[in-house]
N, C-alpha and C positions, 0 to 999 in steps of 0.2 A: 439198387445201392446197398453193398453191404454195413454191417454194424460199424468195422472201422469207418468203412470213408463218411456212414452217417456222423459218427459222434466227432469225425477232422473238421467238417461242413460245419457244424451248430459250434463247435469251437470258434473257429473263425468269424462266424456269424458272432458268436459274443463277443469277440475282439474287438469289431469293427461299432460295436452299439456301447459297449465299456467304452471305446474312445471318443464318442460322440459325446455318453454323458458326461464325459471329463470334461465338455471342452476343450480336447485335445486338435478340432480341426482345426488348421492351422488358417482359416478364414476368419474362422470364429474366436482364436486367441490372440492374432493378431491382424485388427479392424485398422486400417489407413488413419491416421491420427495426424498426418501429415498434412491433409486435403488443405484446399485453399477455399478463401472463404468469402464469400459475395459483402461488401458492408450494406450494412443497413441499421439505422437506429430503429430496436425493440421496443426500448420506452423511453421516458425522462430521464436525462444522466441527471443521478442524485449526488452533489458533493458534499465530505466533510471538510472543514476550515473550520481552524483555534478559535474559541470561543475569546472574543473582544473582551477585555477588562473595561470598556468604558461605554456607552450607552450608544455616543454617537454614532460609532464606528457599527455597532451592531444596527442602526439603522440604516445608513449606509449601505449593509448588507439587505437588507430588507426591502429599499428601493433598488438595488439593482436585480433582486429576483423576479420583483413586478414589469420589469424590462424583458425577461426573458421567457423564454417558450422551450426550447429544445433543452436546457438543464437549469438545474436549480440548487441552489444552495440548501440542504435540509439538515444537515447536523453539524455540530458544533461539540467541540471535545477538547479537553483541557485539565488543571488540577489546580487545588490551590496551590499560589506560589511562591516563592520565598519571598520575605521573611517569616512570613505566617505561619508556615510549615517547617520546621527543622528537625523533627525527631526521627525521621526514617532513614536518616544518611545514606538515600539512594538505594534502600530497600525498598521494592512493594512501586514506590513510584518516584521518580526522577522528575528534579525539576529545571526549568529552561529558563533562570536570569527572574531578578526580583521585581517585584513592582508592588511599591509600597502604598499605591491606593488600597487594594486590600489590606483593609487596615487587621478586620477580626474577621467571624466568618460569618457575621450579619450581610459585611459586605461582600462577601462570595453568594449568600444565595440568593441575594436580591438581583446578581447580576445572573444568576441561573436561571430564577424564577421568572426576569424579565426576555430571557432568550425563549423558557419554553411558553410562555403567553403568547408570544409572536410567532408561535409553531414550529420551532427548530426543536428540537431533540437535541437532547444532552447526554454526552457519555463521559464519564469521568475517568482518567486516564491513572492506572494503576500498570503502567505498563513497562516495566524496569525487569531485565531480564537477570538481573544478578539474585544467584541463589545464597540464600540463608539459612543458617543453622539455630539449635534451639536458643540457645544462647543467644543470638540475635536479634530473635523473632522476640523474647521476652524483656528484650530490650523497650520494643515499640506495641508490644503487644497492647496495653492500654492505647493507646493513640490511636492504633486501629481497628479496637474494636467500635472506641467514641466516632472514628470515620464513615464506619458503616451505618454507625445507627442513625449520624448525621446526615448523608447522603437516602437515606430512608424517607427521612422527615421533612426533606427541602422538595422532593419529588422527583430524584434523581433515581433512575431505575436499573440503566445500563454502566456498564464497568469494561474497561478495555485491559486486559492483561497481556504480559510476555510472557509469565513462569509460571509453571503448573502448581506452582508449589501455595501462590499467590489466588487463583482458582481453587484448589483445596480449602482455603481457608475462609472464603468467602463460602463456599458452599456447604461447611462445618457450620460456621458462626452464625449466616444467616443464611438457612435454608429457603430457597423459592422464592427469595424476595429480587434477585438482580440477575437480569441476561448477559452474559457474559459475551465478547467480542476476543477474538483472537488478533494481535498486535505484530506490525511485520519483525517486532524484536525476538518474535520465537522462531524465526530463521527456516523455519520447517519447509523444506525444497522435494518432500516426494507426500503421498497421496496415503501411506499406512499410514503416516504422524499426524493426521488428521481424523483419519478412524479412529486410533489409538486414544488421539485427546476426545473425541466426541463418543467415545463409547465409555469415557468415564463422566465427563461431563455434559451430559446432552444440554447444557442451557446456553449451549452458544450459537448465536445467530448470525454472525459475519466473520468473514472470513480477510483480517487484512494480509498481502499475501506479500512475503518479501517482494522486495528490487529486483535482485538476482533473477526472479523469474517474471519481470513484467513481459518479455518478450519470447518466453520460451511459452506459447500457441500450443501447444502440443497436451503441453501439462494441465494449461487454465479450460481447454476442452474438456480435460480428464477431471479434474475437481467440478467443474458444472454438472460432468454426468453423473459423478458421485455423489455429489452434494446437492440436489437440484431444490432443496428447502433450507439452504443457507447462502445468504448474500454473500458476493466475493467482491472483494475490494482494494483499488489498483491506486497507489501512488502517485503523481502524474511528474511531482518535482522534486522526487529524491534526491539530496544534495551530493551523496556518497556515491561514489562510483565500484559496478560492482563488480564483487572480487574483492570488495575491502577485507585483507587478513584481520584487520581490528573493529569488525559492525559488532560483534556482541559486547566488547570490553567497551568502546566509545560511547556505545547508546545506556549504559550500563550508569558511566562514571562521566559527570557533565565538565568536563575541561582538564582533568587531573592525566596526567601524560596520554594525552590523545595522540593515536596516531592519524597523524597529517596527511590522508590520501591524497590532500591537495597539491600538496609536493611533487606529484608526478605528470603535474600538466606539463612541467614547463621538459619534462623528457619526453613527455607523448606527443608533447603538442597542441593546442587549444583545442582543435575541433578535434580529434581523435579522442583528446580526455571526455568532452561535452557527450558525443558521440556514446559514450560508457557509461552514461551516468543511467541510463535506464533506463529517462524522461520519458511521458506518452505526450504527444505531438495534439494541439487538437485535430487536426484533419486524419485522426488517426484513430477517434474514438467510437467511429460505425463500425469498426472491425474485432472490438470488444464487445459491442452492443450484440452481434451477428450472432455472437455467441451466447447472449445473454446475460454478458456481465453490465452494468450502468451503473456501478456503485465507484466513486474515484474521490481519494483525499489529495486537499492540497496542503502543504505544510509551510510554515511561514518560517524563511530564512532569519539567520539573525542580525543582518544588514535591514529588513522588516522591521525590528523591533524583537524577533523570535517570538515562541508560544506566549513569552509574559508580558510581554509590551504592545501585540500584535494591534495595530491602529491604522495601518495603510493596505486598505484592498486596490490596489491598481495593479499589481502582478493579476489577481484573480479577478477583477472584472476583465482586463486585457484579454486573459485567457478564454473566458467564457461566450465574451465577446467575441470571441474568433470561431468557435463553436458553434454561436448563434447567426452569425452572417460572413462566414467565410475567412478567407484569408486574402481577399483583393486590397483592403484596402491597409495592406499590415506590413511594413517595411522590416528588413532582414533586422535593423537595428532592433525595433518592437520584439522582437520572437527572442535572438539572442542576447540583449543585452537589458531587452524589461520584461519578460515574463523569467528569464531564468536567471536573470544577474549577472551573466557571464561581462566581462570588462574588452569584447572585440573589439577592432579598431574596424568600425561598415561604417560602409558610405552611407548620408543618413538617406538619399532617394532611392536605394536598393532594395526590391521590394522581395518580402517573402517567399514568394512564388519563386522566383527567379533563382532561387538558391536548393532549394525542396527538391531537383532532380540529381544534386550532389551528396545530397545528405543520406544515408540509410535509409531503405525504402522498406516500408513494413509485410511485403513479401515474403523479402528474402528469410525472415525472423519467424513467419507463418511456416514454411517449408522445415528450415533449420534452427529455430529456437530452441528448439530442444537439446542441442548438441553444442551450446555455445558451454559447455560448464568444461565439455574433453575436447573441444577444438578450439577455441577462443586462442590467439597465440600463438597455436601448435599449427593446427592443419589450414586452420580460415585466419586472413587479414580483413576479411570486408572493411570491419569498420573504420580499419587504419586507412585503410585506400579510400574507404570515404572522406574519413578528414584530410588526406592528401588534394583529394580533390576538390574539396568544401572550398582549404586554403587555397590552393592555386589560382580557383575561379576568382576567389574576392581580392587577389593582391594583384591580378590580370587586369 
């Protein structure tokens, strides 16, 4: 071999090893993300649910965990609520409707103090995505720094946030003292805005992860791989259906020109709108566990009570209950019209099951979840044709 074709040879040869260290094999850059996925429960599904304003209610909760085996209720999250609270005008954190038991905030931490006695964890909800200026900020500035120092003192450790800006200031004011939670109000739909926030703030330990992506499979792979030392955690009864143009401005500003996604049932249609809302099903939660997710909030409507009144767990025992021994003995009416509040007109002996081969199947969302953000409307009807056929079977 002469010199040229030597030094052609170790050229290409360095090509071919430059490309490997890149990364560049196209096996190796791009790994099937798509794959299907065997269910199986990993461990104990842990839920969060609003922490009860009144003592009963939170035992309640208490006895129905002692029922249960395959999940459990272990966190509880909330904030103080109006009246008590008025100086943040939906800065910093957002409140959900008054309840004027809490009178001071003796009466807030006795009801804290008596949730974590009983072993629930407490995360206090700072989770309002609307950004502030300094102007703003020094508006409420004293009230929250008395916030922290008070959530300190009660033995409240953990803080749920939407805005970074909100994160910054806790981790200024009180350094080291509180683990931070990421809130589905920071909207965050790819895998750098997660680096991005956790390479500034390494104190956060959960991950709650929009609506929009409860069914896109593809991604919540990518964040477990990424993230395999932070909890991620899945919505199960998001009211909003997704796609809402107005989730950051509504969850932002509590009733003041809200836009009414609800408005568009009665053009989609009841089960196609249902159908959008994101919900996770329970006979659908071995297929998050497969992957290692078991962390799932449930949020209390405000036909409930909402976050400030919340005093009826029969949506969330229902649901758990269906978790824990199936879905034989749970009629279409129980699933549609008591765990999700929907107002169908089902027969009341029509039983769950029987309806579950019409509705979205969680395959098809394992395959193509990922692509429901640029086909949804455009290239895929699935879920229309589902509710086409939801409805036909039950007016049949």
């Amino acid at each position: 071999m002469n010199r040229r074709e030597l030094l052609k040879t170790s050229l290409l040869g360095l090509g071919a090893g430059a490309m490997a260290l890149s990364g560049c094999n196209k096996k190796e850059a791009e790994p099937d993300i798509n794959q299907d996925i065997t269910p199986k429960q990993t461990a104990q599904y842990e839920f969060s649910a609003p922490m009860p304003f009144d003592y009963q209610t939170i035992d309640k909760i208490i006895a129905l965990n002692s029922t249960l085996k395959k999940s459990r209720v272990t966190t509880f999250y909330n904030n103080i609520p109006m009246p008590l609270v008025r100086g943040f005008d939906q800065f910093v954190q957002v409140h959900r409707g008054f309840n004027e038991t809490i009178r001071n905030y003796e009466d807030f931490k006795n009801i804290v103090q008596y949730s974590i006695a009983n072993g629930f964890k407490f995360v206090y909800l700072m989770n309002s995505p609307k950004p502030f200026s300094p102007e703003d900020f020094n508006m409420f500035q004293g009230e929250f720094m008395h916030l922290l120092d008070y959530l300190e003192k009660i033995g409240c450790s953990d803080i749920k946030v939407g805005n970074t800006q909100v994160a910054e200031l806790i981790n200024q004011i009180a350094p080291n003292k509180f683990t931070l939670s990421s809130s589905t109000s920071f909207e965050y739909h790819n895998v750098s805005q997660y680096h991005y926030l956790f390479n500034n703030y390494p104190n956060f330990d959960l991950i709650d992860i929009s609506n929009d992506e409860n069914h896109n499979f593809p991604f919540l792979r990518s964040l477990r791989k990424t993230f395999p030392d932070k909890k991620l955690e899945l919505m199960i009864n998001e009211p909003c259906i997704k796609g809402c143009p107005a989730r950051i401005s509504h969850i932002a500003e509590y009733g003041f020109c809200k836009y009414n996604c609800h408005a568009l049932q009665e053009k989609m249609g009841e089960y196609f709108f249902f159908y959008k809302l994101g919900s996770i099903y329970p006979w659908n939660l071995e297929y998050y566990s497969a992957l290692g997710i078991n962390n799932f909030k449930y949020s209390a409507s405000g036909s409930m009570g909402g976050r400030a009144n919340y005093n009826d767990i029969s949506q969330l025992s229902m649901y758990l209950n269906m978790v824990e021994h199936g879905i034989k003995n749970y009629s279409a009416d129980d699933f549609f019209n008591g765990i999700y509040e929907r107002r169908f007109n089902i027969r009341k002996d029509l039983k769950i099951a029987d309806v579950i081969p019409y509705m979205p199947d969680v395959h098809h969302f394992i395959k193509h979840g990922d692509k429901c953000a640029i086909n949804c409307d455009v290239n895929c009807h699935y879920c229309e044709l589902c509710g086409k056929r939801t409805e036909n079977f039950l007016n049949s």
